[in-house]
C-alpha positions in Angstrom: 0.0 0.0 0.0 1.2 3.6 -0.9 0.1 5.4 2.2 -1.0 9.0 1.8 1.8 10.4 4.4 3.7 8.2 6.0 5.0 9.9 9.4 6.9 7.4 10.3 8.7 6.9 6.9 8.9 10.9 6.4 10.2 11.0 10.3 12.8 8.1 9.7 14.3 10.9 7.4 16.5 12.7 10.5 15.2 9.6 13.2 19.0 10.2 14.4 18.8 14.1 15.5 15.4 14.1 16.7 16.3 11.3 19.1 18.9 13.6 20.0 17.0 16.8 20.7 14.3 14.8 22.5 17.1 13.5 24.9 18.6 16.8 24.9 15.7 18.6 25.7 14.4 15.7 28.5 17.6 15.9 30.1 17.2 19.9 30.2 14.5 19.8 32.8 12.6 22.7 31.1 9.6 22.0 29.2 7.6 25.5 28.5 9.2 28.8 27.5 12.8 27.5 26.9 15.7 28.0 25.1 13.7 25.6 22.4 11.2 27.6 22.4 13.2 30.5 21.9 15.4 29.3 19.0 12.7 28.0 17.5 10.6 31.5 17.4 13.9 33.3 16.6 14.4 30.4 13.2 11.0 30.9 11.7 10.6 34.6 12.4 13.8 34.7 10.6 12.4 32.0 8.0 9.2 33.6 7.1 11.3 36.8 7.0 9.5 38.5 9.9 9.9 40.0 13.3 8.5 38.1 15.4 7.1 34.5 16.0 5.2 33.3 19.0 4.7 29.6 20.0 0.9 28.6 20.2 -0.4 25.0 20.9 -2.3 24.5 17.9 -3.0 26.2 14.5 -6.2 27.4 15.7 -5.8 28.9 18.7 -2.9 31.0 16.7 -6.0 32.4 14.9 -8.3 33.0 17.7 -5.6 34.9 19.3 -4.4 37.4 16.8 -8.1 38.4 17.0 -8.2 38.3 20.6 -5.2 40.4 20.3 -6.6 42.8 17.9 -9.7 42.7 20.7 -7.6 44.0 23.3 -5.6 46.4 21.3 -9.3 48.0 20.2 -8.9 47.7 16.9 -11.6 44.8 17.0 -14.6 43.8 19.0 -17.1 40.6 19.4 -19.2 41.0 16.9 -17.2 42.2 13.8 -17.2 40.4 10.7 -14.1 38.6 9.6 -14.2 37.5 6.0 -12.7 33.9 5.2 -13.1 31.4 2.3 -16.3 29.3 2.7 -14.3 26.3 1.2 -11.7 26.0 4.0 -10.9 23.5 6.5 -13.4 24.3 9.5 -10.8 25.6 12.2 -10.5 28.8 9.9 -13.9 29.3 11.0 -13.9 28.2 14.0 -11.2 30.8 15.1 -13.4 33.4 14.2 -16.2 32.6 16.1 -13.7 31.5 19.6 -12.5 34.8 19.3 -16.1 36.3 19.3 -16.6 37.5 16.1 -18.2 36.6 12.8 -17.0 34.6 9.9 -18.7 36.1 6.6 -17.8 32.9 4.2 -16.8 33.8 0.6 -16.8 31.8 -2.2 -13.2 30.8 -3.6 -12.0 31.3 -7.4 -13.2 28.2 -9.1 -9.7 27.6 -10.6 -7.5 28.2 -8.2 -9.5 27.1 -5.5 -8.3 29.9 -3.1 -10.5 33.0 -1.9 -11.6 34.8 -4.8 -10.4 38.8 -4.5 -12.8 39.3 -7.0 -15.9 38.2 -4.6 -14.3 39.8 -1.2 -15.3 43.3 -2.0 -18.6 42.8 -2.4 -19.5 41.3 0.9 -17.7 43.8 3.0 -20.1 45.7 5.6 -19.4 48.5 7.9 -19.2 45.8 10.7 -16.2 44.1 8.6 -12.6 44.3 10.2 -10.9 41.4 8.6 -10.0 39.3 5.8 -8.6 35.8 6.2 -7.4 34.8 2.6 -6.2 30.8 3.5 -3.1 29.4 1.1 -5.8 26.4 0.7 -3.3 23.2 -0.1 -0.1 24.8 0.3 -0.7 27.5 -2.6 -0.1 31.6 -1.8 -3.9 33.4 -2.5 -3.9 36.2 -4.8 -2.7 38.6 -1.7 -1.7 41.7 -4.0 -5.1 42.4 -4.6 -6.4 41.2 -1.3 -4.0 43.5 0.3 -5.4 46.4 -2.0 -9.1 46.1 -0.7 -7.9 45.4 2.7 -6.2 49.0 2.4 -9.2 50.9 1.0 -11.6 49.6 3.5 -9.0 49.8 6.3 -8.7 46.1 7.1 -6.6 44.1 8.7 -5.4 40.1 6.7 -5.1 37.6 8.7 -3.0 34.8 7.0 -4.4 31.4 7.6 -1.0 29.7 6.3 -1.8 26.1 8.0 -0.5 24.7 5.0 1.6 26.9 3.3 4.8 26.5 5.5 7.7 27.7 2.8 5.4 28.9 -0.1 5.6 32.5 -1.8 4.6 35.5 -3.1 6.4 38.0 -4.8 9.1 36.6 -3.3 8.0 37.0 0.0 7.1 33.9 2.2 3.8 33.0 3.7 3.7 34.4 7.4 5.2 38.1 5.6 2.2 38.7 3.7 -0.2 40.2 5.7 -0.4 42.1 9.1 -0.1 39.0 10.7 -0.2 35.1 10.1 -1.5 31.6 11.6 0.6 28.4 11.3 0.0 25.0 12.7 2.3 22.0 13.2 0.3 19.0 13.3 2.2 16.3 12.7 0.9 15.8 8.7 1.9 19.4 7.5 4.9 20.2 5.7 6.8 21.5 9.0 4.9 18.7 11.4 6.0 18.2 14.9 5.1 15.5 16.7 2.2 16.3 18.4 0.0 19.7 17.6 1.8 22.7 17.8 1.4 26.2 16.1 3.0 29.7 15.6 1.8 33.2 15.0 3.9 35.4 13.0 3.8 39.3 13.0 6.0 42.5 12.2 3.3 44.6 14.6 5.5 44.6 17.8 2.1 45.8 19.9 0.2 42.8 18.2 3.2 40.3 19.5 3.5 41.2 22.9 -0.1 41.0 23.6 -0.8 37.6 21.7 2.4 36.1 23.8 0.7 37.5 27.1 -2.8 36.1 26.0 -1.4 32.7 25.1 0.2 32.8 28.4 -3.2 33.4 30.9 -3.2 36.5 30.0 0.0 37.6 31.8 3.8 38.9 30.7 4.7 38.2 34.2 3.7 35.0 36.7 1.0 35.7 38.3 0.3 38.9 37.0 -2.8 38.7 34.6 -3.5 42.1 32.3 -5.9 40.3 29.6 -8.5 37.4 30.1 -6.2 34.9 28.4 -5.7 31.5 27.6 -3.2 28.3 28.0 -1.8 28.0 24.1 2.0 27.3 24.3 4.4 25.5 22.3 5.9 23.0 24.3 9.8 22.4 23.8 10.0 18.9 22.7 7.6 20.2 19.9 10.1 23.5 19.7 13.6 21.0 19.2 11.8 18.8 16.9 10.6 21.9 14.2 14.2 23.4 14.8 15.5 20.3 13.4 12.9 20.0 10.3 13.2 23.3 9.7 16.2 22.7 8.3 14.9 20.5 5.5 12.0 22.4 5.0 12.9 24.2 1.5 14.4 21.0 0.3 11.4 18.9 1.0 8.8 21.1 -0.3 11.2 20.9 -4.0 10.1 17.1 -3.2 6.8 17.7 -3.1 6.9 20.0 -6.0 9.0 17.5 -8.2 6.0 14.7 -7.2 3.6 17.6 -8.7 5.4 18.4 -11.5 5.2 14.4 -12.6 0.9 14.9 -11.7 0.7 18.0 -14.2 2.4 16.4 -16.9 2.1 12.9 -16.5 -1.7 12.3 -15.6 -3.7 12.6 -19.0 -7.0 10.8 -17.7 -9.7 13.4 -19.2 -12.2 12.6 -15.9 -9.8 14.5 -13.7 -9.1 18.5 -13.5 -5.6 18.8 -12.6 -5.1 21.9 -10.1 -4.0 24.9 -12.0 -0.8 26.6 -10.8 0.2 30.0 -11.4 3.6 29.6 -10.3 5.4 26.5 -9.0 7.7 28.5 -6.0 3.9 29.9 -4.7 2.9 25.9 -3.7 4.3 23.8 -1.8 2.1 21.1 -2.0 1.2 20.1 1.0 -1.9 18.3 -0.9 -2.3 17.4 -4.2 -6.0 18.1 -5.1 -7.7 16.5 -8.0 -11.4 17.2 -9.5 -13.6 14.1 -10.8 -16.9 13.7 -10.8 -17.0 10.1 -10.1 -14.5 10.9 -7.0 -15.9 8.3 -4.6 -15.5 5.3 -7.5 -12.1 6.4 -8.2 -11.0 6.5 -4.5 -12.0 3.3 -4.0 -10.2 2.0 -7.6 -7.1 3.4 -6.4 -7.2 1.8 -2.8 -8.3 -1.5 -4.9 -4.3 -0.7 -6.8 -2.6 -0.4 -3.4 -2.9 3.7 -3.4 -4.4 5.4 -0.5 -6.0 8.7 -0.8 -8.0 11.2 1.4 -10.8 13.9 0.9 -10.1 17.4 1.7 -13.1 18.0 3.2 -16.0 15.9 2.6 -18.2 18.1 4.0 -18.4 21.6 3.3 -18.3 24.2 6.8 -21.8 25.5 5.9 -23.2 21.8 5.7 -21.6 20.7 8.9 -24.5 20.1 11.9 -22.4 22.3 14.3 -22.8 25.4 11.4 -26.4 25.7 12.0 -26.0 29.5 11.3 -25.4 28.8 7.9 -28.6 26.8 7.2 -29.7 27.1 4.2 -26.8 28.8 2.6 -25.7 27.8 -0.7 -22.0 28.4 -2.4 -22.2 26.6 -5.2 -18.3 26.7 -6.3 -17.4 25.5 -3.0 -19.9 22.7 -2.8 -18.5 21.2 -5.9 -15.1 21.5 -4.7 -16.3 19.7 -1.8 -17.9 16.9 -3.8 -15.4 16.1 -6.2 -12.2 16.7 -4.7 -9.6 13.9 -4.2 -6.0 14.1 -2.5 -3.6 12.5 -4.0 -0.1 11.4 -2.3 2.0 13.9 -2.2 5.1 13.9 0.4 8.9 13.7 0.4 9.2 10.3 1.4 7.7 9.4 -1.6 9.5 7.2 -4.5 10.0 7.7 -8.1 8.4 4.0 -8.3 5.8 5.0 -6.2 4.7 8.1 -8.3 4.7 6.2 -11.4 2.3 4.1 -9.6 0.2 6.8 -8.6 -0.1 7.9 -12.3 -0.5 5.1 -13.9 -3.3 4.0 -11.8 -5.3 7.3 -11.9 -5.0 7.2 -15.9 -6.2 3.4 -16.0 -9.5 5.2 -14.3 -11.6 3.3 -15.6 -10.2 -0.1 -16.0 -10.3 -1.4 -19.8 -12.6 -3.7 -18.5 -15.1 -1.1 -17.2 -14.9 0.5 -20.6 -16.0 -2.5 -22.4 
């Protein structure tokens, strides 16, 4: 079976320093707001080519509290309307609404399959304080002209970059993009820990010092609480491991993007839409989406050939029971994408053999003998 991310395989990959920096960091006797922790911030800031970086515990809390910030700082309060693609994964959302405000869903460009600039301006209010364009699969959104209507309406952007670790813009990276940026680590994304983990990353020096004291209770200082905070820290096993795949990062997203390459030129099955790509240095792959309308047949002729796959996301946010506010809702481009939509493997521990298999078995979709 080709799995559809091996962690162990892709983990075996530097098995030999992580053992290291776990001992290391054991050994150490500090396990929260270390010298981990601290080199780690220091890296990516210095990665994504920003300021500063602040350890969070998951990818969503690093949403919900760059809005809390905003919150505290007054540029926000609960109630305003934060704009964000209706097509992403539900913790986009869910963000929004921890953080007390309210997620205004727009539909994504139907080629691209990231927020359509195009649609944002026309579903901004005076209540609207936000946009949250999400690099949906590891690909940068159009952020030059998201950046232009954020600037005539006076809004903040609010990078959801979960899965974009490494990808660009204008030669800028994802995290540098907007006036600030969410990352998560869980273990399956391009920079995966091992165990959840997540970063905010800002040049707004206010914005960064009150996000660390709300993910810290609240407080700069123990036991001295300015801001009704919460618990969202990167511990520093989580922190040694990431400084140590960090490393790799650029070289394993040019592995993913050589498995793509192979997909865009290789796969000639007219039942699936290949993902169109603007530029290759603006992806990084972390999933490999493919279009078919017979999606659930093909998933389950692939698994038949030994090839797993996933669905990214079965279920639209608007459709999902806990979404109730969005009863009745309809976003047509994003309920296709939604229904036809198929991952393919994509990951560096992928082999040439194994991509060939990958290809051949989506263009024999459907068997000779189902064409007969």
């Amino acid at each position: 079976m080709i799995r559809y991310c091996d962690l162990k395989k892709i983990n075996s990959a530097y098995i030999d320093e992580i053992n290291e920096a776990i001992a290391r960091t054991v050994s150490s006797g500090w396990y929260i707001h270390g010298d981990e922790g601290n080199r780690f911030e220091n890296n990516f800031a210095r990665y994504c080519g920003c300021r500063y970086c602040i350890g969070t515990g998951n990818g969503l809390d690093a949403l919900a509290i760059i809005m809390l910030a905003y919150r505290e700082m007054g540029i926000m309060e609960s109630g305003d309307e934060v704009i964000v693609p209706a097509n992403t994964f539900i913790a986009s959302i869910l963000a929004i609404i921890q953080a007390g405000m309210k997620p205004i869903l727009c539909e994504p460009d139907a080629i691209s399959y990231n927020i359509s600039p195009e649609k944002i301006e026309s579903i901004i209010t005076e209540r609207t304080r936000a946009i949250m364009p999400v690099h949906l699969y590891g690909q940068t959104a159009e952020m030059a002209p998201i950046l232009e209507i954020a600037r005539r309406h006076s809004l903040k952007v609010i990078e959801d970059a979960a899965q974009a670790h490494g990808a660009t813009y204008n030669g800028k990276r994802t995290g540098n993009l907007g006036d600030a940026a969410g990352f998560s680590f869980y273990p399956g994304k391009n920079l995966g820990a091992m165990g959840d983990g997540g970063a905010i990353t800002t040049n707004d020096t206010q914005l960064a010092e009150t996000a660390r004291a709300i993910a810290n209770y609240g407080s700069h200082k123990k036991y001295i609480n300015i801001y009704k905070g919460v618990n969202s820290r990167l511990d520093e096993i989580q922190a040694a491991l990431l400084n140590i795949k960090l490393q790799y990062l650029d070289k394993d997203n040019e592995k993913r993007r050589n498995i793509a390459r192979r997909y865009l030129k290789e796969i000639t099955n007219p039942l699936i839409i290949l993902p169109h790509i603007n530029c290759m240095e603006r992806h990084v792959f972390h999933i490999f989406p493919i279009l078919c309308k017979e999606r659930d047949t093909l998933q389950q002729h692939l698994e038949a050939n030994g090839i797993e796959t996933l669905v990214h996301y079965p279920i639209p946010p608007h459709k999902q029971e806990a979404m109730k506010e969005f009863a009745g809702a309809e976003y047509p481009v994003t309920e296709r994408i939604h229904r036809e939509e198929l991952s393919l493997p994509c990951n560096p521990a992928m082999s040439d053999e194994e991509t060939t298999a990958v290809i051949d078995a989506v263009n024999g979709f459907p068997g000779r003998e189902q064409k007969d």
